[in-house]
N, C-alpha and C positions, 0 to 999 in steps of 0.2 A: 747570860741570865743574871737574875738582881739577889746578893744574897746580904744578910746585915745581921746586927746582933738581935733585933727588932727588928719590926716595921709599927710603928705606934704617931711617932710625930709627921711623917710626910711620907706620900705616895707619887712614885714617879713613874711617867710614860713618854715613851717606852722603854722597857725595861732591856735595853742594849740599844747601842750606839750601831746606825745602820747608814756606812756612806758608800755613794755611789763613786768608783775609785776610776778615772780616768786620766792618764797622763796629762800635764802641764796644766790642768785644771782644778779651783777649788773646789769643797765640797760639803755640805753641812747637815747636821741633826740637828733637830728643835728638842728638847726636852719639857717636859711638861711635870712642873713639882709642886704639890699644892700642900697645905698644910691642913690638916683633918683634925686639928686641936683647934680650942679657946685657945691658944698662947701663940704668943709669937715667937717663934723661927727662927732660927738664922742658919744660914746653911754655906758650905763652900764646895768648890771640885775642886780635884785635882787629880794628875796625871801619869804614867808611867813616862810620859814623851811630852815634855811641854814644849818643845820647840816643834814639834807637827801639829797640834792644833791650838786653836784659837779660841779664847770660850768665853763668853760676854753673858751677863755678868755671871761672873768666877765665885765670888759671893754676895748674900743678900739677904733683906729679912722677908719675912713672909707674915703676914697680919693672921688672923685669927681665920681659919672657912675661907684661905684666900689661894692665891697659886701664882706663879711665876712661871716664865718661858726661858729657859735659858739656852743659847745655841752658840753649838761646837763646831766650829768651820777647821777641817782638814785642809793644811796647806796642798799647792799645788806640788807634785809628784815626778821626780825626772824617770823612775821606773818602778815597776811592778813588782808588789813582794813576791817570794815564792809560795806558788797557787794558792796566791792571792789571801793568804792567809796574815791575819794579823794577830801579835801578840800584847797591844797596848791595853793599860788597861784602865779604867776610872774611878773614883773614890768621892761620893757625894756625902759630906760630913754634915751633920745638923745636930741641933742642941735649941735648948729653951732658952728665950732671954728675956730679957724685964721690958715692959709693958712700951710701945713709943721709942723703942731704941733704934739707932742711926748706922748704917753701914760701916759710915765711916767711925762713928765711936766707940768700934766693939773690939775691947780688950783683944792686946795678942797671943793672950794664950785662950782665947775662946774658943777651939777648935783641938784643944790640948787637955788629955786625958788626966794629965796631973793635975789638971785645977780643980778637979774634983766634980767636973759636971760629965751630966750624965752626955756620952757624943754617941748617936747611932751613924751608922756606915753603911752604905748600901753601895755593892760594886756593881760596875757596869762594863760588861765586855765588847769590845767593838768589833764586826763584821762589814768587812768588803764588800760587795757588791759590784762586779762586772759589766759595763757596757754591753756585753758580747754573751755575756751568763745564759744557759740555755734555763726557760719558764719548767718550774715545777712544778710539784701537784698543790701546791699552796693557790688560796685566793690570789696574793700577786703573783702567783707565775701565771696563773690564770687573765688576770689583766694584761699582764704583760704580752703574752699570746695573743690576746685580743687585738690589743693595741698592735702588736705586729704587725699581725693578719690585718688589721684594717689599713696600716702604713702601706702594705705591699698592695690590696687593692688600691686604695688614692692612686699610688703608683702607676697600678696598671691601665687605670683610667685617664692619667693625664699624658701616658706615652701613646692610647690609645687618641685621646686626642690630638698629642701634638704628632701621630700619620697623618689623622685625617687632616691634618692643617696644612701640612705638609705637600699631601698629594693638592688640597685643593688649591695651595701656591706655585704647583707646578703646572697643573691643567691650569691655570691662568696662565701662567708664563707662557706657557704652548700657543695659546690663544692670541695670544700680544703678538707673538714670533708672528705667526702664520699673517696674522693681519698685518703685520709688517710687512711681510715679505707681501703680501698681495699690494700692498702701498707701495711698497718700488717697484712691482711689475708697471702695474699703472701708468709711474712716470715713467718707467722705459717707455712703456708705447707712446706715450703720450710726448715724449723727446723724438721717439724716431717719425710721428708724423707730422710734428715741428719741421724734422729735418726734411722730410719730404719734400716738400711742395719749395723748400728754397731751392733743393739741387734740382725740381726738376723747371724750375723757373730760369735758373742760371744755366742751366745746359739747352732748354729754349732760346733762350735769349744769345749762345756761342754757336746754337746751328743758325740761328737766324744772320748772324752778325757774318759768317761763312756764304749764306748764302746769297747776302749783298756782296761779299767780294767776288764773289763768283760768276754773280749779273752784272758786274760792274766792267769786270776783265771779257768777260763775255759781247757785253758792249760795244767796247774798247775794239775788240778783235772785229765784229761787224760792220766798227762805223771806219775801221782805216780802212783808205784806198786800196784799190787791188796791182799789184805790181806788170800785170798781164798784159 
């Protein structure tokens, strides 16, 4: 939650820092700071852990009726706190400054209580958020659930798909086989009645060739002399 000595010069949304915390990857909150005065703003973060996140721009001014986006990218994560619980915490400082002033030309003790200006403080606690987090009764656990539910149907729809794609690449395959295999029955027969008519031409033509020798010696025996 946001608490401060005030709330008069800027209003900030949302009021906690909320990242999605998943190993080896970054992670970010947008903030949203606007300034609800005639005067211009200037405001800075800062951090319990500045070496885990990242925050662009850190500080800034803010025109009159006007607002700024400022986002805090959580570095990438080698392991998970324990349950998932975080202690960091955030500190949005702001103060009034003269009219046209420049980020970079703003005094360094502007954000410094001893210099006599008024500085409101508004903190900001940060929450994890789990990949795997089971949906509450909140609106987003509510989306989130939804969103589930609809991932797991897509799901079911595209496995139900890819059976049917499945089966109907197999009843093809089956179809190809068969007509395959009727494709070289075919040329079996159609090789053995090839073979046919040569073997029975060549076994014609060795009775025949036989049965010239046989009228020949047959001859032969008839036409010699009788020895009687």
């Amino acid at each position: 939650m946001m608490t401060g000595t005030t709330d008069k010069l800027i209003s900030v949304h949302p009021e906690e820092l909320k990242f999605h915390f998943d190993l080896e990857k970054q992670s970010y909150c947008d903030l949203k700071v606007a300034n609800k005065t005639e005067n211009h703003v200037a405001f800075k973060v800062k951090t319990t852990s500045p070496k885990k996140y990242f925050v662009r721009p850190n500080t800034g001014v803010i025109q009159p009726w006007d607002s700024s986006v400022i986002r805090v990218t959580l570095q990438a994560q080698r392991e998970y706190p324990s349950d998932m619980q975080c202690k960091d915490k955030f500190l949005l400082q702001s103060t009034i400054v003269p009219p046209h002033s420049d980020v970079d030309e703003l005094p360094q003790d502007t954000f410094t209580k001893d210099s006599g200006r008024v500085i409101e403080e508004c903190k900001l606690r940060v929450v994890y958020v789990s990949p795997h987090a089971a949906p509450g009764n909140s609106v987003d656990g509510f989306q989130q659930s939804f969103d589930t539910s609809a991932m797991h149907l897509s799901t079911d729809f595209n496995d139900n798909q890819r059976v049917y794609r499945l089966k109907d690449e197999r009843d093809a395959a089956v179809r190809q086989t068969q007509q395959l295999q009727q494709e070289l029955q075919m040329l079996k027969i159609r090789r053995n009645r090839k073979r046919d008519p040569g073997f029975s031409f060549k076994f014609a033509l060795f009775v025949g060739l036989i049965g010239l020798m046989v009228g020949f010696l047959l001859n032969l025996l008839l036409s010699s002399p009788s020895t009687d």
